[in-house]
C-alpha positions in Angstrom: 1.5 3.7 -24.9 1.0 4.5 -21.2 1.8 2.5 -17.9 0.2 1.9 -14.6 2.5 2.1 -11.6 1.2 0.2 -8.6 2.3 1.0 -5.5 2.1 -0.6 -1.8 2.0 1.3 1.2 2.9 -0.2 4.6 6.7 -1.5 4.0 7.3 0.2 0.3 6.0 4.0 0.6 6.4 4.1 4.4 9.8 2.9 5.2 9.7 0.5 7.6 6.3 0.6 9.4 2.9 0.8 8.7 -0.1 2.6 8.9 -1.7 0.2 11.7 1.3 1.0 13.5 1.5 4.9 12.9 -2.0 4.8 14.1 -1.5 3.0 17.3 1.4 5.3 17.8 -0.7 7.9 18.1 -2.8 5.8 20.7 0.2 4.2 22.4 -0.7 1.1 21.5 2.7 0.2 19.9 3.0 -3.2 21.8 -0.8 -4.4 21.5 -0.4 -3.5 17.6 2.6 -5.0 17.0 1.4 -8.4 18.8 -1.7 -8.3 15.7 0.5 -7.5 13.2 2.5 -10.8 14.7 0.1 -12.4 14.5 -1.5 -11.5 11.2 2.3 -12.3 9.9 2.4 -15.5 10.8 -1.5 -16.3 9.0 -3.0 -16.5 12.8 -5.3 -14.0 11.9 -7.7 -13.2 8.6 -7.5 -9.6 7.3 -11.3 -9.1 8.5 -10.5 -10.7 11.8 -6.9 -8.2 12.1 -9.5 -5.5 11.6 -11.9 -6.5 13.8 -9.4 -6.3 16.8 -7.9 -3.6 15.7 -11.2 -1.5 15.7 -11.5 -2.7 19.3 -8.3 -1.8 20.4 -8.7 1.9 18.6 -12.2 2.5 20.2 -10.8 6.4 20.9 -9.7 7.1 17.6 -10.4 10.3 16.3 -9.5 12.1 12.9 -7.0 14.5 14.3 -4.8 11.7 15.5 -5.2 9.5 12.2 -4.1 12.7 10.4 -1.2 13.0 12.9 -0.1 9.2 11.7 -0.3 10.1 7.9 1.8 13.1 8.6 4.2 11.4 11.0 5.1 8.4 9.1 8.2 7.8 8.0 7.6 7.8 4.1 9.8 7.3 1.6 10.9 10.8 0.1 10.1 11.8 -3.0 6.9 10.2 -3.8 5.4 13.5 -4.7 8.3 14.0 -6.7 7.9 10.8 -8.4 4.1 10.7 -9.1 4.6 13.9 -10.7 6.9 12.6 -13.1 4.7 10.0 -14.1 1.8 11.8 -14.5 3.9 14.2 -16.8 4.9 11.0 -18.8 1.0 10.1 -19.6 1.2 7.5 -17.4 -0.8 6.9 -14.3 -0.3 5.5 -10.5 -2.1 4.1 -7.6 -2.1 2.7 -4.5 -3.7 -0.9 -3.4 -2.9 -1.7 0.6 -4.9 -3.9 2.8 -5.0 -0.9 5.5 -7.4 1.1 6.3 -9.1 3.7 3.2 -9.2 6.2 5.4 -5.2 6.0 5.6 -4.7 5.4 2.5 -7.3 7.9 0.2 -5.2 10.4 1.9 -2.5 9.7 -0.7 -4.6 11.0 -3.4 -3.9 14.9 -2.2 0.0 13.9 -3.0 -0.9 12.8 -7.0 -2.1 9.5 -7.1 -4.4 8.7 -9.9 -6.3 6.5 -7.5 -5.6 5.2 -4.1 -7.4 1.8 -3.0 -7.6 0.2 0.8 -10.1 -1.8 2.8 -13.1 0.0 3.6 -13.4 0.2 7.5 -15.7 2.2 9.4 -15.4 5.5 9.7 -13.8 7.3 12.3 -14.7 7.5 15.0 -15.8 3.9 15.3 -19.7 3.5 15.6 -20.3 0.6 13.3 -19.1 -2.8 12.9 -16.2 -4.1 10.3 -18.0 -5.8 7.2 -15.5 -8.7 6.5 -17.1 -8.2 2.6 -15.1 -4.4 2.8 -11.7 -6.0 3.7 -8.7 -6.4 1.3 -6.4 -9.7 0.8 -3.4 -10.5 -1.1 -5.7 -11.3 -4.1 -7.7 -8.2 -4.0 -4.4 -6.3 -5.4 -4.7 -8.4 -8.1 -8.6 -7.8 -8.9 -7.8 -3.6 -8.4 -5.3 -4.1 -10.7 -7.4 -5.1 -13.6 -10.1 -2.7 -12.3 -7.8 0.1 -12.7 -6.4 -1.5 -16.4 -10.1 -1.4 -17.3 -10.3 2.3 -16.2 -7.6 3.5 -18.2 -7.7 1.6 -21.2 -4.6 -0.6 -20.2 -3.7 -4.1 -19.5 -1.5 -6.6 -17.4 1.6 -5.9 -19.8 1.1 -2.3 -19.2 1.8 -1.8 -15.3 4.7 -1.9 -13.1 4.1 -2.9 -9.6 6.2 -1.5 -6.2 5.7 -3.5 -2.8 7.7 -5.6 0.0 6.1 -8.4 1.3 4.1 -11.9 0.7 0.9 -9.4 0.0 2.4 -8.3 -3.4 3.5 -11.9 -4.2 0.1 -12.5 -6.5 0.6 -8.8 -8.0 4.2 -9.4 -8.8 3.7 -12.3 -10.7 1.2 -11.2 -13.1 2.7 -8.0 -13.9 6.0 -8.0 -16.2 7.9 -5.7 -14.5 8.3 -5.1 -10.4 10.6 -3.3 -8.5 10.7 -4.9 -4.8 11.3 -2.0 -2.2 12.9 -3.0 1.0 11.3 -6.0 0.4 11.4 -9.5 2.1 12.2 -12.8 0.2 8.6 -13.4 -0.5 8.7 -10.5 -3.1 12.6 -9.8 -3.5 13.2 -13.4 -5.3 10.4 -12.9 -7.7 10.8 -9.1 -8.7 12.2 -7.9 -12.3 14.5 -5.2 -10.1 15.4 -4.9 -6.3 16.2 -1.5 -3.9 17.2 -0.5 -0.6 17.0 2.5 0.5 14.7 5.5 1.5 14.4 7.3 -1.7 10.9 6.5 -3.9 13.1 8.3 -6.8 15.6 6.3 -6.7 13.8 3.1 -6.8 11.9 4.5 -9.8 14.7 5.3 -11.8 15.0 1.4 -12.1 12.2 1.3 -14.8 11.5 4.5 -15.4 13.4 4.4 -18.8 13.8 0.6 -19.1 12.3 -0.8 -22.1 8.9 -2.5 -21.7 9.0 -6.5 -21.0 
């Protein structure tokens, strides 16, 4: 039988940041981003209205500086490493963030067997967010089972990776979890824990543990 690893992104593959905050890096917007992300934290602010502002404060974006973020961020190493493994095993992985697609598809050029986030507009910004395009905590849930149904898989079948109170719902659906410098939120509830800045090592938690 084959498994489905789910992965997070901002917190769990990038160590310690996130891809709204690589981004405004790049714009030196560090304060202003970190004021939403606050904000957003502390359930001020709805994904689609977080994006919203955040399209207004990147109103100069341009491609070459979102590629700069995805290259600059500090990831995890070893995720290469470790979604080649998994693919080698028959089984299959993915990534399911609330940031921006445009971030996140980058990930499939590294292995992933699919790589899900909200669907902003393209860059550089000409249209509008569509609240309808923007991921929440249960969303990760509803890929989930979209992705099961792709590849012939269920619930029982897939191991999820994250950090925070978005990977709460995902975490307890799934048998097994591995929470990666995670808060309480996820860290209480997880079948296995890890600190650290190695995806590899944090994968050798389950990657040859029986099935629960």
């Amino acid at each position: 039988m084959s498994r489905l690893h789910l992965f997070d992104l901002d917190g769990t593959l990038i160590h310690g940041s996130a891809a709204a905050v690589e981004i405004s890096r790049q714009l030196g917007l560090e304060t202003e981003i970190g004021e939403l992300e606050k904000a957003f934290a502390a359930g001020e602010l709805t994904p689609p209205r977080f994006a919203e502002l955040a399209v207004e404060l990147w109103g100069e974006l341009t491609e070459p500086q979102v590629a700069a973020a995805f290259e600059g961020a500090p990831w995890l190493a070893g995720i290469r490493d470790v979604w080649r493994e998994i693919r080698a095993r028959g089984e299959r992985c993915a990534v399911i963030s609330l940031s921006p697609g445009f971030f996140v598809e980058r990930l499939l050029d590294w292995g992933a067997d699919a790589a899900h986030g909200s669907r902003w507009p393209a860059v550089p910004f000409r249209d509008p967010v569509d609240p309808a395009g923007i991921l929440d905590a249960s969303a990760k849930v509803r890929i989930a089972d979209e992705l099961c149904e792709r590849y012939g898989l269920g619930r029982a079948d897939c191991v999820a990776y994250g950090d925070s109170m978005s990977d709460a719902r995902l975490f307890a659906v799934v048998p097994v979890s591995v929470a990666v410098n995670a808060d309480h939120h996820v860290r209480d509830i997880a079948s296995h824990a890890y600190g650290g800045r190695d995806l590899r090592e944090a994968y050798a938690l389950v990657a040859d543990a029986p099935r629960a």
